[in-house]
N, C-alpha and C positions, 0 to 999 in steps of 0.2 A: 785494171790489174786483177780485180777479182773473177773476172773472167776468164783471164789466162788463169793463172792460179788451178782452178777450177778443173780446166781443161788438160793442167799436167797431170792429174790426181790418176787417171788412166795408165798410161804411159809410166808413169815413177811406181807405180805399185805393180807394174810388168817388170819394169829395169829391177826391183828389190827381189823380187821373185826369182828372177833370173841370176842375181849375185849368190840369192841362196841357195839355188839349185848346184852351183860350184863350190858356195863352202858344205855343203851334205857331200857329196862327192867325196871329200878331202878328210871331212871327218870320219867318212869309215875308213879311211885308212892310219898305218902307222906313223903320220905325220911328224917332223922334226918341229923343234920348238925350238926361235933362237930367243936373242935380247935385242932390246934397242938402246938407244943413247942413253933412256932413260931408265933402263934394268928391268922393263914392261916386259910381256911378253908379245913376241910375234911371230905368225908363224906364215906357211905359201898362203892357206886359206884368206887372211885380211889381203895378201898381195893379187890373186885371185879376183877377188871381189872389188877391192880398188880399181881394177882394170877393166872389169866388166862395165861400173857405176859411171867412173869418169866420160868412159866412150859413148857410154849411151846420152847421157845428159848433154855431151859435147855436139851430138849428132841431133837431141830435141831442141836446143837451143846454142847455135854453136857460135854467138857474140856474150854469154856471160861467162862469166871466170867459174872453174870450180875450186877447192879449197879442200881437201881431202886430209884424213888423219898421216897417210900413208904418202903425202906429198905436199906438208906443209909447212917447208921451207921457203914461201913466201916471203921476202923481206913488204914490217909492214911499209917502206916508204909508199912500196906499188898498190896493194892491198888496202890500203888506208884508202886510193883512189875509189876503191870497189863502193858503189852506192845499191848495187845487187849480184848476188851470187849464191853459189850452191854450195853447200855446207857438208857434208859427208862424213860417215864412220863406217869405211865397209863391213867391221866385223866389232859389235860395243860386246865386251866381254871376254874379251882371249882368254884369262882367268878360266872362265866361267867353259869354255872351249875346250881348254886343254883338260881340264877336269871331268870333261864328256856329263854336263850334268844339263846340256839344254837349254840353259839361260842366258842365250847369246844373241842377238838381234841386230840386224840391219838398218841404221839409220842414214836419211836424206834429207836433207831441212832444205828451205829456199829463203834467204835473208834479203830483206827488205829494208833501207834507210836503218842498219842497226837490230834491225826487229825478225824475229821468227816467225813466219805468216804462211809455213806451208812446212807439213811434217808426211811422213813414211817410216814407218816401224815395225818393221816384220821380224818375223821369229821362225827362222828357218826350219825348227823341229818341228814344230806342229803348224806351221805356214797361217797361222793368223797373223794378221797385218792389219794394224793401227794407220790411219789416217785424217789428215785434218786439214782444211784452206780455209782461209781467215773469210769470214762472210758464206761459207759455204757448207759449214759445221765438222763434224769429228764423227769417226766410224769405225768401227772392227767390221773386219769380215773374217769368216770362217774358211777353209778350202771346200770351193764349190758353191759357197752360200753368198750372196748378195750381201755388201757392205751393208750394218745396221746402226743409223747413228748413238754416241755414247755423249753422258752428261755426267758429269761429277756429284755425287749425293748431300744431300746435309747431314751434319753431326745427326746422330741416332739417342733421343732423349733418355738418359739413364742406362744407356749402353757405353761398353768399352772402346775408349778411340784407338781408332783403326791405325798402327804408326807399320809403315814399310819402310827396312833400310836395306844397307847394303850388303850382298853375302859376303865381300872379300874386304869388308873395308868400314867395319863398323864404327869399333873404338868407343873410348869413356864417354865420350861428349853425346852421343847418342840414345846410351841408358840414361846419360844426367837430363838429356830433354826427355824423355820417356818418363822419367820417374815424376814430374813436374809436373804431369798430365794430369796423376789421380791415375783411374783404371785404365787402362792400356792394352791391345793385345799386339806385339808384333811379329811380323814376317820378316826374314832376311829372305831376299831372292836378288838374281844378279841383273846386270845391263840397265837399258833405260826401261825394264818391264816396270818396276817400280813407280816410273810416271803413269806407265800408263792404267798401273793399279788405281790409281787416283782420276784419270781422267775418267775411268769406265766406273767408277764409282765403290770399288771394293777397298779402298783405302781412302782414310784421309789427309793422312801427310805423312809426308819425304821428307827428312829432315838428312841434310848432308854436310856434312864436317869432317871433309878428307877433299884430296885433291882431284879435279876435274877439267877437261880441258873445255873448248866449244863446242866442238863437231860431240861430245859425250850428250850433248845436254838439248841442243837447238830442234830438231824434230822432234822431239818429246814433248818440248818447254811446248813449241805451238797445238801439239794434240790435246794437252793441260787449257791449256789460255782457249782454245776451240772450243773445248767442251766446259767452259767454267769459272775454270781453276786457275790459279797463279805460281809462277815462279818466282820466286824474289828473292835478294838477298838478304844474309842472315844478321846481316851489322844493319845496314840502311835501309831496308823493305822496299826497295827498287826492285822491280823488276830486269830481269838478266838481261844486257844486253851484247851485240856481240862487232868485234872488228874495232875494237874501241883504243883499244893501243896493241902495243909491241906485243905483249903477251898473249897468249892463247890460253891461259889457264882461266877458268872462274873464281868468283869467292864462293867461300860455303854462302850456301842456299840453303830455304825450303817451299818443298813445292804441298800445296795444299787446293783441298776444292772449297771446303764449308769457308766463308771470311769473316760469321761472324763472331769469332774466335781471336784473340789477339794470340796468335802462333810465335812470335816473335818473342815476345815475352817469357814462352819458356825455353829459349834460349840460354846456354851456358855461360858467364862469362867472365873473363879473365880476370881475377883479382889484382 
């Protein structure tokens, strides 16, 4: 399996490139913005990109299931069956989209027995593209420049910890972990870039305390866990896992690289 894995890393970091090249297109224009069921935003660009991703992975491998944001009305009796499949977010960030401020990214994950063991993370603006397959390491690549593998850092002795959260979705619980730190410096920036602040070693932790689905979180989570780092949740420090029931949503998490820190602990919690 490591060797497939391995061998999509090509091909899926084509297919994201290609989704991005359609939502650039779309963002220079006057684009409409509607709602979904859940009062999200969405607009053609993630429908776009859903159509490009689905096709293609369907065409690399056309016996596994894909699972897409934009078509996941899967009831789980069926889904529950799925022991592997493709995980998808054509467009993480609509927010961040409609806002024209750049911070919106392509994600593809490939789930394994529950597990995230193959990520794609592209960022259409500046077309760097995160990548990672479990046994095989984690990489940025530049446009033009040869994938360069990334490692998560350790805590920086007597320096400020690094905390990355969310632009559109911060909230109290996030200053009350930040504050619990001692010195702190944080960044809000949008999408799954935030993992990968942590994966590539510019942050140390993602602390999240707001709502998230699977397909938000599953390529990321494995470029984090590739190069280091862990995802885990923020009640049980289990690590994320995904297709586990009915729900699509996660719990709050945090994702972090340095471990020899109890992170957990400065968690918020409910009196």
């Amino acid at each position: 399996m490591r060797d497939e894995w391995s061998a999509w890393l090509e091909p899926v970091r084509a297919l994201a490139a290609e989704a991005s090249e359609q939502i650039l297109e779309i963002y220079a224009t006057a684009f409409d913005v509607t709602a979904k069921d859940d009062n999200s935003p969405l607009t053609v660009a993630d429908l776009a990109a859903h159509r490009v991703i689905v096709a293609g992975l369907q065409n690399l491998t056309p016996d596994i299931p894909v699972l897409s944001e934009e078509s996941a009305a899967v009831p789980f009796s069926e889904r529950s069956n799925w022991r592997r499949y493709w995980l998808v977010d054509p467009l993480d960030g609509t927010k961040e989209f409609v806002q024209r401020n750049g911070q919106f990214t392509v994600n593809i994950a490939f789930i394994e027995e529950h597990e995230p063991v193959f990520g794609v993370v592209r960022v259409p603006v500046t077309g760097v593209c995160y990548s990672a397959a479990r046994g095989d390491g984690a990489f940025r690549e530049e446009p033009g420049q040869p994938p360069q593998p990334i490692t998560i850092k350790p805590l920086r002795l007597g320096e400020p910890v690094r905390v990355v959260g969310s632009k559109s979705h911060g909230g109290p619980k996030l200053q009350q972990f930040a504050a619990k730190l001692g010195a702190y410096e944080l960044v809000t920036i949008g999408s799954s870039l935030k993992f990968c602040q942590v994966a590539e070693g510019l942050a140390d932790v993602y602390p999240r305390f707001g709502p998230t689905s699977e397909w938000d979180t599953a390529a990321a989570q494995a470029i984090v866990e590739v190069a280091g780092g862990r995802v885990v949740s923020a009640e049980t420090g289990e690590a994320l896992r995904y297709n586990t029931h009915e729900s699509l949503l996660n719990p709050y998490f945090i994702v972090y690289g340095d471990a020899s820190r109890d992170w957990l602990s400065f968690v918020p919690r409910e009196d």
